[in-house]
Short mmCIF file of the C-alpha atoms (twelve columns), coordinates in Angstrom:
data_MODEL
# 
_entry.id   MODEL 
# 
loop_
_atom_site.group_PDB 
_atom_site.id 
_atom_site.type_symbol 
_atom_site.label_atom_id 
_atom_site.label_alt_id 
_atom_site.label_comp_id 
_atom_site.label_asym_id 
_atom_site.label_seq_id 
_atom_site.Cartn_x 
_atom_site.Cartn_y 
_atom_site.Cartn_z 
_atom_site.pdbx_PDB_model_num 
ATOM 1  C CA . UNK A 1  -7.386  -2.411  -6.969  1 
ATOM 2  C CA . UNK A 2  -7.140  -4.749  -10.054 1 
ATOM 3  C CA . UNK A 3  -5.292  -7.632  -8.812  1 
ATOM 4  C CA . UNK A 4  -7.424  -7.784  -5.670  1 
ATOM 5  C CA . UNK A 5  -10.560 -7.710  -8.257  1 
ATOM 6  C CA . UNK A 6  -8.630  -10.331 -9.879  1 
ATOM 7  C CA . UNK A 7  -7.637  -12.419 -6.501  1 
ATOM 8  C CA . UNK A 8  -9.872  -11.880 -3.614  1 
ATOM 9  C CA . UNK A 9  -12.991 -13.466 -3.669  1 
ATOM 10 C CA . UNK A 10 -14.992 -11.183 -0.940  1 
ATOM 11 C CA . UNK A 11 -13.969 -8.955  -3.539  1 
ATOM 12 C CA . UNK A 12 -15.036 -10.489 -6.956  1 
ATOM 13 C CA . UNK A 13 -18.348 -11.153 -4.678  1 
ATOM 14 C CA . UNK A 14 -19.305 -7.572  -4.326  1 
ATOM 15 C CA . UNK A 15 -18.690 -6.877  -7.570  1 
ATOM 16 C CA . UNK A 16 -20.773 -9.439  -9.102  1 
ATOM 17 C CA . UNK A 17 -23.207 -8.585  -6.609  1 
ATOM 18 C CA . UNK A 18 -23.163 -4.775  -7.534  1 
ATOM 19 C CA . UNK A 19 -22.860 -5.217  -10.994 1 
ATOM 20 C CA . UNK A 20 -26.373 -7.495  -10.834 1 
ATOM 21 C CA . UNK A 21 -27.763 -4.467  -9.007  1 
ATOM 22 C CA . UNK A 22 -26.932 -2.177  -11.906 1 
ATOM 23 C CA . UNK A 23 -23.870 -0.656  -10.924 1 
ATOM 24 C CA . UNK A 24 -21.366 0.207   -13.524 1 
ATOM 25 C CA . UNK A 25 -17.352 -0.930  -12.750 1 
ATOM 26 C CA . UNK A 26 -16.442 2.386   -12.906 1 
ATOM 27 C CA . UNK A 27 -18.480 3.204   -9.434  1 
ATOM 28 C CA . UNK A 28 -17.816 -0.412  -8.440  1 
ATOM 29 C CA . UNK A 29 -14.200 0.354   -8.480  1 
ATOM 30 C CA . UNK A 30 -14.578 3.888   -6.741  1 
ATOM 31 C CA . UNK A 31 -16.212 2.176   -3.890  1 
ATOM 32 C CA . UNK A 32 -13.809 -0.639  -3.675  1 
ATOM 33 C CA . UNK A 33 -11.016 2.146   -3.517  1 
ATOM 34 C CA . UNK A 34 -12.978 3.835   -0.465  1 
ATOM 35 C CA . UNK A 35 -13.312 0.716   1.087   1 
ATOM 36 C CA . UNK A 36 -9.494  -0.059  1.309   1 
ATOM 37 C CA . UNK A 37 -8.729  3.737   2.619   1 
ATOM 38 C CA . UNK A 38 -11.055 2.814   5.074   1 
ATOM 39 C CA . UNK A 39 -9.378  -0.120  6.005   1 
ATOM 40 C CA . UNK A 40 -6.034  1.403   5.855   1 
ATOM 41 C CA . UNK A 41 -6.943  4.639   7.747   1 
ATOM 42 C CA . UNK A 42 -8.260  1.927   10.543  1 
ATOM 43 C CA . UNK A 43 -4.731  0.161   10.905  1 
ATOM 44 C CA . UNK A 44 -3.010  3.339   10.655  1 
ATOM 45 C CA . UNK A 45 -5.527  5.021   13.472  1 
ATOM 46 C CA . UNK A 46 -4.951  2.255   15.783  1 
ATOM 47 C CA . UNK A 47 -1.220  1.801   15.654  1 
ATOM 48 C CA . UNK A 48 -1.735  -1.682  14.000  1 
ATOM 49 C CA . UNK A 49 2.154   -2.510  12.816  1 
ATOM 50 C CA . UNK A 50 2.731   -4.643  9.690   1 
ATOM 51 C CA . UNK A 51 3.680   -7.969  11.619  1 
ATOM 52 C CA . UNK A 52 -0.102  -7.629  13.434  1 
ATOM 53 C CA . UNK A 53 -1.532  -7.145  9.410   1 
ATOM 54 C CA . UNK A 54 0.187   -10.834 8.612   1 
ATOM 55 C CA . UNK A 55 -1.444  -12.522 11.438  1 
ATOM 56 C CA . UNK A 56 -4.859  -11.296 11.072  1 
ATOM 57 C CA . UNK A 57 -5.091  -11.845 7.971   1 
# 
């Protein structure tokens, strides 16, 4: 969850955008982390293979 803090820029977004709401990094961080098992859970749900994950992203 660090390095995509550190690299991702939807993701350095929301937490600027959460932290000027009030938010402290600790529950920043625990909703980043349920955000990605979202996301995983979705590829995984649907059968997405890793060759599909390249292209769409």
């Amino acid at each position: 969850m660090q390095s995509r803090l550190r690299f991702d820029a939807r993701t350095r977004n929301y937490y600027e955008r959460r932290i000027a709401e009030g938010k402290t990094r600790r529950e920043i961080i625990r909703c980043l982390k349920r955000y990605a098992a979202r996301e995983v859970f979705n590829l995984v749900r649907y059968g997405i293979g890793p060759r599909e994950v390249a292209q769409a992203g």
